[in-house]
C-alpha positions in Angstrom: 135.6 154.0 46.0 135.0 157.9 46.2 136.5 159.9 43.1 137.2 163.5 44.3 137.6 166.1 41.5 138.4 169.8 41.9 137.1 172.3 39.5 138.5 175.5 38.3 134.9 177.3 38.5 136.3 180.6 37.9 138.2 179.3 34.3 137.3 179.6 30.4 135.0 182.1 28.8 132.1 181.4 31.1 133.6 180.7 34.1 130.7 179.8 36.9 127.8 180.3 34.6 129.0 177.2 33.2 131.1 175.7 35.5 128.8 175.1 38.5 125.9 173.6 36.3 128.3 171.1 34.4 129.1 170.1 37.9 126.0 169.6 39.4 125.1 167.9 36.2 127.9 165.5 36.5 127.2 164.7 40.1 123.7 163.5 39.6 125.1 161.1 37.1 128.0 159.9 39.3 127.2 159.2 42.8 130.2 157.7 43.5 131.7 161.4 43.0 132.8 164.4 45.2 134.0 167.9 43.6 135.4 171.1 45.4 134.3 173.8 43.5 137.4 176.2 43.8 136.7 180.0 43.0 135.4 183.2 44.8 133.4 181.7 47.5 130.2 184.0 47.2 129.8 183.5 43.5 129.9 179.8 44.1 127.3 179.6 46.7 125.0 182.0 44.6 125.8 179.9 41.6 124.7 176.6 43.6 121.7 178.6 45.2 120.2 179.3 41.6 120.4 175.3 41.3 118.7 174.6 44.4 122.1 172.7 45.5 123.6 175.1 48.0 124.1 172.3 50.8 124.5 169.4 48.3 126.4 166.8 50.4 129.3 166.1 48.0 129.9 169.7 47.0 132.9 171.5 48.8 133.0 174.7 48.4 137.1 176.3 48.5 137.3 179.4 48.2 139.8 181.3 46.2 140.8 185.5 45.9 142.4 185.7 42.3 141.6 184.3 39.0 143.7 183.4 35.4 142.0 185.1 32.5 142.0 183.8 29.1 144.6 186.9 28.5 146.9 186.9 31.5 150.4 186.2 30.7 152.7 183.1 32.0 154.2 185.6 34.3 151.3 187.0 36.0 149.6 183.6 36.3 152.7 181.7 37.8 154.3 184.5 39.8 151.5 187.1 41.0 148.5 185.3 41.3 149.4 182.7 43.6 146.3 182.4 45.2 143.8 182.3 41.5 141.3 179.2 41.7 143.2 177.7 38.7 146.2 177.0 40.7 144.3 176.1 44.1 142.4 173.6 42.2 145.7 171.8 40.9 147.4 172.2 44.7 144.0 170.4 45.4 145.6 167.6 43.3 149.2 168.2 44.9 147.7 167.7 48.5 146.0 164.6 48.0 142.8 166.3 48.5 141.9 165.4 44.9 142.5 162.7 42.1 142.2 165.3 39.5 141.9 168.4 38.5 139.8 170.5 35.7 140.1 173.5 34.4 139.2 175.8 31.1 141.1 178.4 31.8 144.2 179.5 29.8 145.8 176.6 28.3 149.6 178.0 28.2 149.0 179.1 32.3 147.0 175.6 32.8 150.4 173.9 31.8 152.7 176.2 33.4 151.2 176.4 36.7 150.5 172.3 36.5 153.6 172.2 35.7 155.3 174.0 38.5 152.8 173.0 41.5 152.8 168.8 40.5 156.3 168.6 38.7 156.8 165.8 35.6 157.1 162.6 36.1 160.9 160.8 36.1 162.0 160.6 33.1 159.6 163.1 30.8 160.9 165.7 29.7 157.6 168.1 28.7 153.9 167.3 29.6 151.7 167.1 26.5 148.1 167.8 25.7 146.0 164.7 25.0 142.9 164.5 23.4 140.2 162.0 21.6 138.6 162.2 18.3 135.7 159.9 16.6 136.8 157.2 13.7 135.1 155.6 12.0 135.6 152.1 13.8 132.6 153.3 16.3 135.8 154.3 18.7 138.5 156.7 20.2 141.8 158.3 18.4 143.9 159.5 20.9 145.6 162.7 19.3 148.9 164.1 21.2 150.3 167.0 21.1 147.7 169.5 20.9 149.8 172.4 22.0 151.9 172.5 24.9 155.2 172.2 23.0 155.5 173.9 19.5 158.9 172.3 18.6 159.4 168.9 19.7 162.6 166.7 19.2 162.5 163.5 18.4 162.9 162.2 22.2 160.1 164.8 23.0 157.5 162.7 20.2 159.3 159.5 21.6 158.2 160.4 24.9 154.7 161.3 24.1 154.3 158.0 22.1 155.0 156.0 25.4 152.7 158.5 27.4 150.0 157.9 24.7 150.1 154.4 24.7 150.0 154.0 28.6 146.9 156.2 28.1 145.2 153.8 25.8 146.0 150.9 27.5 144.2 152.2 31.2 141.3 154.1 29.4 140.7 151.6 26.6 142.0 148.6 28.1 143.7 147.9 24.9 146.4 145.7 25.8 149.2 147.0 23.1 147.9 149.9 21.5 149.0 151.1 17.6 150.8 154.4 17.4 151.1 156.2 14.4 153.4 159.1 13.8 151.5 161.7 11.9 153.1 162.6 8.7 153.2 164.0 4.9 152.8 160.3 3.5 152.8 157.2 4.7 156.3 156.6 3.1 159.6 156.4 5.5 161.7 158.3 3.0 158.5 161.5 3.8 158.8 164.0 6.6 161.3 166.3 8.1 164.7 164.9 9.8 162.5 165.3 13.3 159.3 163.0 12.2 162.1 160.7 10.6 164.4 160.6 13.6 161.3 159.8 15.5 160.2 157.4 13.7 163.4 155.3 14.0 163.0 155.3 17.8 160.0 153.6 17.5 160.6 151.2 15.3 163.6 150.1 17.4 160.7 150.3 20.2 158.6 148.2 18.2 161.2 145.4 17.4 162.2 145.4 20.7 158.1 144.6 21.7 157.9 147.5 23.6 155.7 149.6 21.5 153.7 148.6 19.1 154.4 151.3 15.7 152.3 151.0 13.0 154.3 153.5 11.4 153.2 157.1 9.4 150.0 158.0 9.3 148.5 160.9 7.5 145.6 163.0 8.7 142.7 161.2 7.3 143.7 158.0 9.2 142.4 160.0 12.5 139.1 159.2 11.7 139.4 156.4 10.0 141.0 154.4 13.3 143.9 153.5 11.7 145.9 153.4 14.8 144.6 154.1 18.4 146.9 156.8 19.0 148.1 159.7 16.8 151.9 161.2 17.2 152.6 165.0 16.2 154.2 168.3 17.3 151.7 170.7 19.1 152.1 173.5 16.8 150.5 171.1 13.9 148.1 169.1 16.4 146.7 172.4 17.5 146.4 173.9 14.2 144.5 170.7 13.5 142.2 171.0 15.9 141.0 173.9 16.0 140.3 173.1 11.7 138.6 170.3 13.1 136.3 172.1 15.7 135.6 174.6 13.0 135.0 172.2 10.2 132.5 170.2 12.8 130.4 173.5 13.0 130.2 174.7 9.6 129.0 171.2 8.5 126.4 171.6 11.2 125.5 175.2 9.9 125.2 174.2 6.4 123.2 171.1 7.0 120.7 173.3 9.0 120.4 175.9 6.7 119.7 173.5 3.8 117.4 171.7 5.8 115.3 175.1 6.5 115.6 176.3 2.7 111.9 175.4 2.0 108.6 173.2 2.7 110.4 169.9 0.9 113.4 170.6 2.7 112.0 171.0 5.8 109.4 167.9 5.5 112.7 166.0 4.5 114.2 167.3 7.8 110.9 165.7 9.4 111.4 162.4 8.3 115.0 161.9 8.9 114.6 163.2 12.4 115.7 161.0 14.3 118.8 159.9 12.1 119.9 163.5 11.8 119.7 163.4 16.0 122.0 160.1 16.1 124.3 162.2 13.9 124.3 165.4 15.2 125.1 163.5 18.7 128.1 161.3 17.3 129.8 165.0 15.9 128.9 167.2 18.4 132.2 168.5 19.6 130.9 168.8 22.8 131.6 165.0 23.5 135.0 165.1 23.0 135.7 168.0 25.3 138.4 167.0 27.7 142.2 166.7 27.3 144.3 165.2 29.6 147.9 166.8 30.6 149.5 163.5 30.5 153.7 164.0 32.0 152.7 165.6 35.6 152.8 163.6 38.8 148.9 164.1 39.0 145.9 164.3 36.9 144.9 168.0 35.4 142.5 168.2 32.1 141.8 171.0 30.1 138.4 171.8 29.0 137.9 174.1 25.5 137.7 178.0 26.6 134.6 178.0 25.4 132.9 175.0 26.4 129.1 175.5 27.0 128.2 173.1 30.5 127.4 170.0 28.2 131.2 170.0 26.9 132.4 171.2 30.6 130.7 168.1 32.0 132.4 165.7 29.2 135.8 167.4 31.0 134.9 166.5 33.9 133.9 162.9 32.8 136.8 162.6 31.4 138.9 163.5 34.6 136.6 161.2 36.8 137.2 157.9 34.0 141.1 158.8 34.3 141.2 158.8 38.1 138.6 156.1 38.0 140.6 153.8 35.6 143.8 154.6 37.9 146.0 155.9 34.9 148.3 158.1 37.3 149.6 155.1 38.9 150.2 152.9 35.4 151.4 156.1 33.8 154.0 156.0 36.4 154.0 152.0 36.3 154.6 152.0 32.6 156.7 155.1 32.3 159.3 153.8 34.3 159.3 150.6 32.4 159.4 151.8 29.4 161.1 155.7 29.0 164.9 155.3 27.5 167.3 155.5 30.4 170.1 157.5 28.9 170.3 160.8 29.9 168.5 163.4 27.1 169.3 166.7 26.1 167.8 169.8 28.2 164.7 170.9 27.1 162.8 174.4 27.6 159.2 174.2 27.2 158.1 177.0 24.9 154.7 176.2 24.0 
């Protein structure tokens, strides 16, 4: 089965500097694969000409006018440019043309114009950001939200528990993934009247054997693997973040800078080469590049702003395991199985 992926190429930091190489990168690892690169056509094609991949046989080129800068405002994205190669890219998705979509262009646009072109699913209220971190169980924590909503009720974090869990289940093949609810301690009586509220909605999920709660979880237990998914707001799961990207570089700063300090230092660096490799590889932020928009009725992930074309090709990776795995259709599956059925309160989107 082909997997047909549209790219954003004009998106992020980079834009097709980065872009076009990640893709060409991903393509020779997946031949099972098709992208449309979507952007300013002549860029493209002088992009893929640098590669030597100008007539590559499953690379379509779509050209679009207009493109979403990392500053643009919701506005201007949504409203005025309705031809930019972020939101032809996702319409890619809409058509049928694609099975998913990736982009790093502006994360609050990303959501708004996914948003508005693919529409949620029944029964969600607001699409989250998902992503995965490393624990130390040699596997995945799936972290949600990471920023599309700021403040979240507790049907919101309900609703993003399910969507997590479905996620797990297709990706991991987990067959009832543990959700934690991240929080202050690990105690019930802990937490503001949201994470507590919340909290009671699972366990009444959990002792109904819908979901299966582990219950509060703190931030060390991300990488620790206490549960497979992680619960939280997106104001404090993107604060966290982005303290984890940051911590992830520093310690690599440090530990090269100590390493170079001298002749012993460096002779020490020498011999534990190839461990120092194997770790460098298992915390490069790079390989965790990739969060899905889990909520639309199609699949759109968001690659870091500034991804270099290692950590824009983990995106795309990402996107092409999603479509490959089928989650759309068991989101949908599950979703519908398992989302209350009473009627919640409105909810604006302000993140």
């Amino acid at each position: 089965m082909t997997i047909k992926i549209s790219i954003d190429c004009m998106g992020g930091d980079h834009g097709p500097s980065v872009t076009i190489p990640a893709a060409i990168s991903f393509l020779k690892r997946q031949p099972d694969a098709e992208l449309t690169l979507v952007g300013l056509e002549d860029v493209i094609h002088a992009g893929l000409k640098k590669l030597h991949a100008q007539d590559h046989p499953r690379v379509t080129v779509h050209h679009a006018s207009e493109q979403v800068t990392m500053d643009d405002p919701l506005e201007v994205a949504l409203r005025r440019k309705k031809d930019s190669s972020m939101r032809v890219a996702i319409e890619q998705v809409k058509d049928g043309k694609a099975q998913a979509c990736v982009s790093a262009g502006n994360t609050g646009a990303l959501m708004a114009v996914s948003r508005y072109v693919l529409k949620t699913m029944p029964g969600v209220d607001r699409p989250a950001i998902c992503t995965i971190m490393p624990n130390q169980k040699d596997g995945p924590t799936y972290l949600m939200d990471l920023g599309a909503n700021v403040d979240c009720e507790p049907h919101h974090l309900h609703q993003f528990a399910i969507m997590g869990s479905v996620l797990v289940h297709a990706m991991e093949g987990i067959a009832r993934p543990t959700i934690g609810l991240l929080n202050v301690g690990t105690e019930d009586i802990k937490g503001n009247e949201v994470v507590k509220a919340t909290s009671q909605l699972l366990r009444e999920d959990h002792e109904r054997g819908k979901l299966n709660f582990h219950g509060n979880v703190e931030g060390n237990d991300i990488f620790k693997g206490t549960t497979d998914v992680v619960i939280c707001d997106g104001f404090t799961g993107n604060v966290m973040l982005k303290a984890i990207e940051g911590l992830a570089r520093y310690f690599k700063m440090v530990l090269t800078a100590e390493f170079k300090r001298g002749p012993l230092t460096m002779l020490g660096a020498l011999i534990a080469k190839s461990a120092l490799t194997r770790i460098g590889r298992r915390l490069n932020p790079s390989r965790y590049n990739g969060a899905s928009l889990l909520g639309l009725r199609g699949l759109v992930f968001k690659s870091h702003g500034g991804a270099d074309a290692e950590a824009f090709e983990w995106a795309i990776r990402r996107a092409y395991d999603a479509a490959k795995n089928d989650v759309q259709q068991q989101l949908a599956d599950m979703i519908a199985e398992l989302m209350p059925r009473e009627p919640q309160p409105n909810a604006t989107n302000i993140g």
